[in-house]
C-alpha positions in Angstrom: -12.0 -19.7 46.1 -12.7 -20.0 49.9 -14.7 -16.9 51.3 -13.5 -17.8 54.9 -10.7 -19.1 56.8 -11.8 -21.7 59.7 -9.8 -22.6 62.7 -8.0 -19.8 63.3 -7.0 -17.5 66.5 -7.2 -13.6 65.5 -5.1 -11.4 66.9 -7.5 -8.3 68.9 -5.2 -5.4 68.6 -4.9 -4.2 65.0 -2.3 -3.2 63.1 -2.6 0.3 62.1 -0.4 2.5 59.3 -0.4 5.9 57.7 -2.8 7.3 60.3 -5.5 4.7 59.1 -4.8 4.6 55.6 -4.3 0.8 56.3 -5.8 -1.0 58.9 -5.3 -5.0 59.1 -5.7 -7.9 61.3 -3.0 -10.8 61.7 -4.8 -14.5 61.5 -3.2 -17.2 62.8 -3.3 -21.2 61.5 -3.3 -24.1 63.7 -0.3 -25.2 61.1 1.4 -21.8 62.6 1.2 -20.1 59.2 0.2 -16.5 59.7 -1.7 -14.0 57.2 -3.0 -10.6 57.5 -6.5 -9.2 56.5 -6.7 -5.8 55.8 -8.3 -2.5 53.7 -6.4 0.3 52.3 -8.6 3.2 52.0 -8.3 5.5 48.8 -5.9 8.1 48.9 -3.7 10.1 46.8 -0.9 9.2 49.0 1.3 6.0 48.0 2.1 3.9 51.0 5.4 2.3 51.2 5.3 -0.9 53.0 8.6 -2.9 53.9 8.4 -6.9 53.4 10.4 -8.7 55.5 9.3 -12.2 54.6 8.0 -13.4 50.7 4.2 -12.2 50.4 1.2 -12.8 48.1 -0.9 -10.2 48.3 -4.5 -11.5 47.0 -6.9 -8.6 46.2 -10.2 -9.4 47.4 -12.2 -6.7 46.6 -11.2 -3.2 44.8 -8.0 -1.7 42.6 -4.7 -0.1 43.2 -1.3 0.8 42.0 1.9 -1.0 42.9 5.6 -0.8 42.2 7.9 -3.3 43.2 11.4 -2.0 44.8 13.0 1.2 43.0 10.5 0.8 40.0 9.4 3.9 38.7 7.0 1.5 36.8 3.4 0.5 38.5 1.1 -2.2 37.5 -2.9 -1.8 38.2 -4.2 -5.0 40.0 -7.9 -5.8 40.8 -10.2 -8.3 42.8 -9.3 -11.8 41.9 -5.3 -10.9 41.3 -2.4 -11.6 43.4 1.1 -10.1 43.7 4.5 -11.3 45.1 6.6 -9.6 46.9 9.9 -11.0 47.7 11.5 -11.2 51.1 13.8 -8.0 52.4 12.0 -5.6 49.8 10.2 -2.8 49.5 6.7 -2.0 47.8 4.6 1.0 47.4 0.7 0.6 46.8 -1.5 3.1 46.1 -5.7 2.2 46.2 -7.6 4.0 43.5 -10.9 2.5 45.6 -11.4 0.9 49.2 -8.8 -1.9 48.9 -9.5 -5.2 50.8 -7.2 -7.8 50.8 -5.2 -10.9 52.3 -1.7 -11.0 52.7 -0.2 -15.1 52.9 3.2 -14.6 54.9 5.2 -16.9 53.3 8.3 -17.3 54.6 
C-alpha cells in the first residue's frame, strides 16, 4: 500500500465541518481524479455527511462507527479497511479515536 500520493496539486483552503470535528484537504491528479485527506477527531457526536458522488473511504489510521443511509445498524471499521458509499446518499460516522483517512471520489 502506497504511503504517499506524487504528482498532485493540493488545494490551500481546507475543508472544514462540525466546528472542526472534521477537517480535510481536496488532492487533485494529473488524470483529474480528485480525493480528500482528512481526520475526524473523537467525539460523541455522529456526523452526518452527504455523498454526492460513489466514495471509498480507506481508513488510514484509527476506528469509528458508520451507518449507511436510514440504518439504525453500524459497522466498526479500522486502519487498513475501506467502505463504499454510493452516490446521492447519506452516511453517518462516528470516530471512537482520531480518525485519519482518504476519501477516492469516484464518480
Amino acid at each position: 500500500m502506497s504511503t504517499q500520493f506524487d504528482h498532485v496539486s493540493v488545494v490551500k483552503k481546507s475543508n472544514v465541518y462540525f466546528d472542526g470535528k472534521c477537517v480535510s484537504h481536496t488532492v487533485q491528479f494529473e488524470s483529474g481524479t480528485k480525493k480528500t485527506l482528512g481526520v475526524i477527531l473523537p467525539s460523541e457526536q455522529i456526523l452526518t455527511f452527504e455523498a454526492h458522488v460513489p466514495e471509498r473511504m480507506e481508513i488510514i489510521s484509527g476506528e469509528c462507527l458508520v451507518w449507511m443511509g436510514d440504518s439504525e445498524e453500524s459497522e466498526l471499521f479500522r486502519a487498513g479497511q475501506s467502505f463504499y458509499v454510493s452516490g446521492e446518499s447519506v452516511f453517518r460516522i462516528q470516530a471512537k479515536e482520531v480518525l485519519d483517512y482518504v476519501c477516492h471520489l469516484e464518480g
